[in-house]
N, C-alpha and C positions, 0 to 999 in steps of 0.2 A: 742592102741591109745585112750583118753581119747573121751565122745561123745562128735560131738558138743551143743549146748545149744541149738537150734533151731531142733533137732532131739531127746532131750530129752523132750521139751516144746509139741511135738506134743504125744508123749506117752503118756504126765502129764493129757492134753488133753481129749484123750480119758477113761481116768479114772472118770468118773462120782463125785465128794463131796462135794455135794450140801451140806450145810449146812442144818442137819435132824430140823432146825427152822422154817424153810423155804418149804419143803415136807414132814409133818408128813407122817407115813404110808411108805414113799416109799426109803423100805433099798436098792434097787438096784442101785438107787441116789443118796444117801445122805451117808454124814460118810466121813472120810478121810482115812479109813483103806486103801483103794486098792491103794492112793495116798503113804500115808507111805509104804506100804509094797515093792512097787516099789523103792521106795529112799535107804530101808534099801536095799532087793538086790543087787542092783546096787552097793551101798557103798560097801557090803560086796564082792564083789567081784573086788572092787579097794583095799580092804586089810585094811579098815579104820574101826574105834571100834564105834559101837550102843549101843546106852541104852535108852531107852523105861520107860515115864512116863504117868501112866494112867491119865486120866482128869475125863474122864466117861468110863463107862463100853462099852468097843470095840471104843476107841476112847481113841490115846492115843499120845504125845508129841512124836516127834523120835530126838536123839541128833546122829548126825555123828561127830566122833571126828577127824584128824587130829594131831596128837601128833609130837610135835617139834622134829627137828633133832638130836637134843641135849641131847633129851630126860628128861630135867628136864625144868618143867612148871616154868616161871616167869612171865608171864600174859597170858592173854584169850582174844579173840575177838569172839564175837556172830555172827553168819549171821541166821536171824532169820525172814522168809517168813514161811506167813500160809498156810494149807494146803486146807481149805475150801473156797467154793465159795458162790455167792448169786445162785438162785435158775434159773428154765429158760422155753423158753415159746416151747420150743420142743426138744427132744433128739437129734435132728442132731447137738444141740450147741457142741455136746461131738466128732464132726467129725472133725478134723481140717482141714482146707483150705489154701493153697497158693496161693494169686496173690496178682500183681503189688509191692510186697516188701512187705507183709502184711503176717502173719498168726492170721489167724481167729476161733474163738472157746472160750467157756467156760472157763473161765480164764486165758485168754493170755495175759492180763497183772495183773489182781489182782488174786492173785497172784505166777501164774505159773508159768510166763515168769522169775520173782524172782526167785524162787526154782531152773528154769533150767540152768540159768548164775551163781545161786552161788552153784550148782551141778558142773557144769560144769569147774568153775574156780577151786576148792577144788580136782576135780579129777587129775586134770591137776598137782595140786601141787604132789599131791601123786604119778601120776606116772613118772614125769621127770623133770629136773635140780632140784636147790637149793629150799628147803623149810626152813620155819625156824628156828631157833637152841635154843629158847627158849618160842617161842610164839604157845599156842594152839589155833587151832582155831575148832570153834565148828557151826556147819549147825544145825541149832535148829528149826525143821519142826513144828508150832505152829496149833492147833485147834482151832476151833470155834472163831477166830476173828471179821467173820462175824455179832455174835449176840451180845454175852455177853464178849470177850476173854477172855475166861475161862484156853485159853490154857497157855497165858503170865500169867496171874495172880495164875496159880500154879506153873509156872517156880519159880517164884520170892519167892511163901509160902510156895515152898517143900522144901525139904532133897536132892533130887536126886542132885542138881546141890548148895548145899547150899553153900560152899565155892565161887562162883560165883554172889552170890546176896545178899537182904538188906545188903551190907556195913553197914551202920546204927545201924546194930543188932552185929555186929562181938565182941568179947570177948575179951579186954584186954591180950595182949600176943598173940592172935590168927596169925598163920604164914601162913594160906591158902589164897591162890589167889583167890582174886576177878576179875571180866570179866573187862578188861581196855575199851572196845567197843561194844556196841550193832548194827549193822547193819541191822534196819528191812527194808522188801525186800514192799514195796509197787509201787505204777506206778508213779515217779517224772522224766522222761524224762532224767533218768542217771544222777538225780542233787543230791547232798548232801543236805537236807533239816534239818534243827537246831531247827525248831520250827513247830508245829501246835499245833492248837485250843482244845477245851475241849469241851464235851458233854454233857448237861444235857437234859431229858427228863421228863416233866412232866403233871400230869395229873390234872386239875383244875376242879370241879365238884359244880353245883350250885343246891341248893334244893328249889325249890317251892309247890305249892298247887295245886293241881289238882282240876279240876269244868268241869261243861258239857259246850261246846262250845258256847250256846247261853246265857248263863252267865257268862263271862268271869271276871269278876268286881269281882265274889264270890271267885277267883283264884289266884294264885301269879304264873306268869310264868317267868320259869326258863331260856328258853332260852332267853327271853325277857334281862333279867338278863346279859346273858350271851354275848349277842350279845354287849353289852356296852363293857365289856371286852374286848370283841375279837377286838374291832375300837381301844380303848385303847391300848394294847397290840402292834395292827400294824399300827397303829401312833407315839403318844407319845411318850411310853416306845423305840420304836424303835429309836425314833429321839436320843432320851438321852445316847443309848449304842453310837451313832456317836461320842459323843462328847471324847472318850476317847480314844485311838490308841496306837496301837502295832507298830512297825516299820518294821517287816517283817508281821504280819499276819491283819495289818489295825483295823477295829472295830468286838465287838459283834454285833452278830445278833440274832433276834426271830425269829417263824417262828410257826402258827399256823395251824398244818397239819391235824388236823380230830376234826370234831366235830358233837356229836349226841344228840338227845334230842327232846321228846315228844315219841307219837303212833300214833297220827291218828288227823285230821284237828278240828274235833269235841271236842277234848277234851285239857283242858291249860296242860302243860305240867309240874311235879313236878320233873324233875332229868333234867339236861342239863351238855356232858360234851365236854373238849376238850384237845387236846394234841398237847405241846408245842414242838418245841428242840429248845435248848438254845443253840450256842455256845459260847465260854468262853475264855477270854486271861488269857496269864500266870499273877498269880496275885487275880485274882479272885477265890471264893469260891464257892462250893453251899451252905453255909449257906448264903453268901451274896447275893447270887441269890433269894432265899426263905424270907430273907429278904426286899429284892427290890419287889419283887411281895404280897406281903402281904400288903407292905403302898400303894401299888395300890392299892389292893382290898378296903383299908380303905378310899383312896381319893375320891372312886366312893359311896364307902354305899354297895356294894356287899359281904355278908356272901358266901364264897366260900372254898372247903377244896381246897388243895395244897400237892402233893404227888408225889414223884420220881419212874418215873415205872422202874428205871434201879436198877441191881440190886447188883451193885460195883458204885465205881466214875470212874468218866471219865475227868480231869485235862488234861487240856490245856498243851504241853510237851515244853520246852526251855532249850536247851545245848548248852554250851559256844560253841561258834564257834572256839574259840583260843585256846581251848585243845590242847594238840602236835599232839594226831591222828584226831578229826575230818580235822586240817588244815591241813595236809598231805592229807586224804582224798580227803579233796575240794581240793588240789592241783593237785592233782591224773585224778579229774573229768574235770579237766579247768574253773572251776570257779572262778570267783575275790568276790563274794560275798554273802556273809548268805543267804540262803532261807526260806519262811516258805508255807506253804499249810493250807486250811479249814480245814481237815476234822480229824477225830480223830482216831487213830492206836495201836499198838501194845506197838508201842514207848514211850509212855505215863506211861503205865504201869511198863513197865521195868524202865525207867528212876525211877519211883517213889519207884524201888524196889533197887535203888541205885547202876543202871547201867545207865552211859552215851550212850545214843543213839540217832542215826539220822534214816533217811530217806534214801532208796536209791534202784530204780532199773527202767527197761523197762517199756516204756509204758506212755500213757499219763491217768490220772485219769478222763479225758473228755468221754474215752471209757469204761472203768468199770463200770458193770453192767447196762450195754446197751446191745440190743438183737443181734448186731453186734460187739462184744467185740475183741480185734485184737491188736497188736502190730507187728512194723516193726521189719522186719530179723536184718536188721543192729544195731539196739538198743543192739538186746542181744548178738551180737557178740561184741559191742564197749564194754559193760559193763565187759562181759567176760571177755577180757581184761584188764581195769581198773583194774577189782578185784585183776587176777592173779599178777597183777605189786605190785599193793597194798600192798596185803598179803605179795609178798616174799621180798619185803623192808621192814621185821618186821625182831628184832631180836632174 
């Protein structure tokens, strides 16, 4: 009998993979290995084919495959939840808990509670009635999401799954299947989501003159400088991203989350810095971002550098919602209408690597990476189901 998704989710649980961004030093935590290795087991023991792509060294992509009944591939659908977490404020997060319809613990909904509904649904395909006769589907365990998604953004660069991704790049004559559907597993309330935001992070730096404190006149100080910016920045500039709207994900926003600058009271300060995150609608670039902030710096008189501490992009992601499978999807989920969310995912990446993909699993994103992080029993059994229906309506 295949597990249920609520008794795989508490095993996933207790597997520690922090994100090693997040606890340098502490390999007992961090890593997704004991997360993967669990997934392949288990797969390999419902009789379904592994293949293993590295990202880093002991850290590595696991694809579960599902091969159609039919046994000859005519499309791919991805179910594609990560395997690491953010980091946490005591080991007991890795115990899971039961009460009031709740389980509680280190990624139960970002994104375990995913993995275990679409473990769960895929198992279920594999060990009883009809599966499908021409469609594969594929459980694509991703890495490090949490930081950099190192782990989408080798799905989409490598070899391992290339018949699957950039469409864009495919060769003339070329007869290999591309993946028709991305399913990344984040916490959207079992909603089909078509859109979210883009990420830009940046870091703005002002240089001044340093002078001894009781001559401040002989100085140019930098945060002085900087503080203009930062009112700028969360005024103005803010009010101006209002003015332009997305219909599911509303306006950009700024947000200026750290800022340091000087040593000591006594002395002007010559380096001031601060760091931005931008989010982004579909449509928008970071050159126009780097743009917009540059004829800032010029409206003020502030000499400031401007630099992207990310180290890929991060685009705002938008898939038709009237595709044949996302609306079957959202028909699946009981939704009458497109959704989008803030924040910026897996989906983004894949999508850009010329796979359509949405959003979709347990959990509300209100609880993710909260020190109480939890999702309801019932989510991942509705979703469970969902999927299994999903899936085996493919042909």
């Amino acid at each position: 009998m295949p597990v249920a998704a609520h008794k795989l989710l508490r095993e996933l649980i207790a597997l520690p993979s922090v994100n090693p961004a997040f606890l340098p030093g502490r390999d007992d935590l961090t890593g997704e290995r004991r997360v993967a290795d669990f997934l392949a087991f288990t797969a390999d023991r419902a009789g379904l084919e592994l293949k293993w792509q590295e990202v880093f060294p002991g850290r590595s992509n696991l694809l579960i495959h599902l091969t159609p009944a039919g046994g000859k591939v005519r499309r791919r659908i991805l179910l594609a939840p990560h395997m690491d977490t953010v980091g946490v404020d005591g080991e007991a997060r890795f115990q899971s808990v039961v009460k009031a319809g709740r389980l509680h613990g280190r990624g139960a909904c970002d994104t375990k509670g995913s993995i275990a509904t679409y473990l769960a649904a895929l198992l279920e395909l594999a060990a009883s009635g009809p599966r499908p006769r021409e469609t594969e589907i594929i459980l694509t365990a991703l890495v490090d999401e949490e930081n950099n998604q190192s782990g989408s953004r080798a799905l989409v660069a490598g070899t391992l799954l290339s018949p699957l991704t950039n469409q864009s790049k495919r060769r003339p004559g070329d007869k290999s299947i591309p993946a028709t559907l991305a399913i990344v597993g984040e916490p959207t309330l079992c909603k089909v989501i078509t859109a979210h935001k883009g990420d830009l992070w940046l870091r703005l730096t002002t240089h001044g003159k340093s002078a001894h404190g009781s001559k401040p006149h002989l100085g140019k100080n930098a945060v002085h400088a900087m503080a203009r910016v930062v009112e700028e920045l969360e005024t103005r500039y803010a009010a101006t991203l209002k003015c332009h709207t997305h219909p599911l994900l509303g306006h950009a926003t700024v947000n200026v989350g750290f800022i340091a600058g000087g040593r000591q009271p006594n002395i002007v300060p010559d380096r001031c810095e601060i760091l931005i995150d931008r989010r982004t609608l579909p449509g928008e670039t970071d050159a126009g971002v780097f743009t917009e902030l540059r004829a800032l710096l010029r409206r003020l008189g502030v000499d400031a550098e401007v630099t992207d501490t990310k180290n890929a992009p991060c685009p705002a992601m938008e898939t038709d919602p009237e595709l044949p499978l996302v609306r079957q999807l959202t028909r699946c989920s009981g939704q009458r209408h497109a959704l989008g969310v803030d924040y910026f995912s897996d989906a983004a990446v894949l999508a850009s690597g010329g796979i359509p993909s949405v959003l979709l699993g347990p959990g509300d994103i209100a609880q993710a990476h909260t020190a109480d992080e939890w999702v309801e029993l019932a989510q991942l059994e509705r979703l469970t189901r969902l999927l299994v229906k999903f899936l085996r309506d493919q042909p």
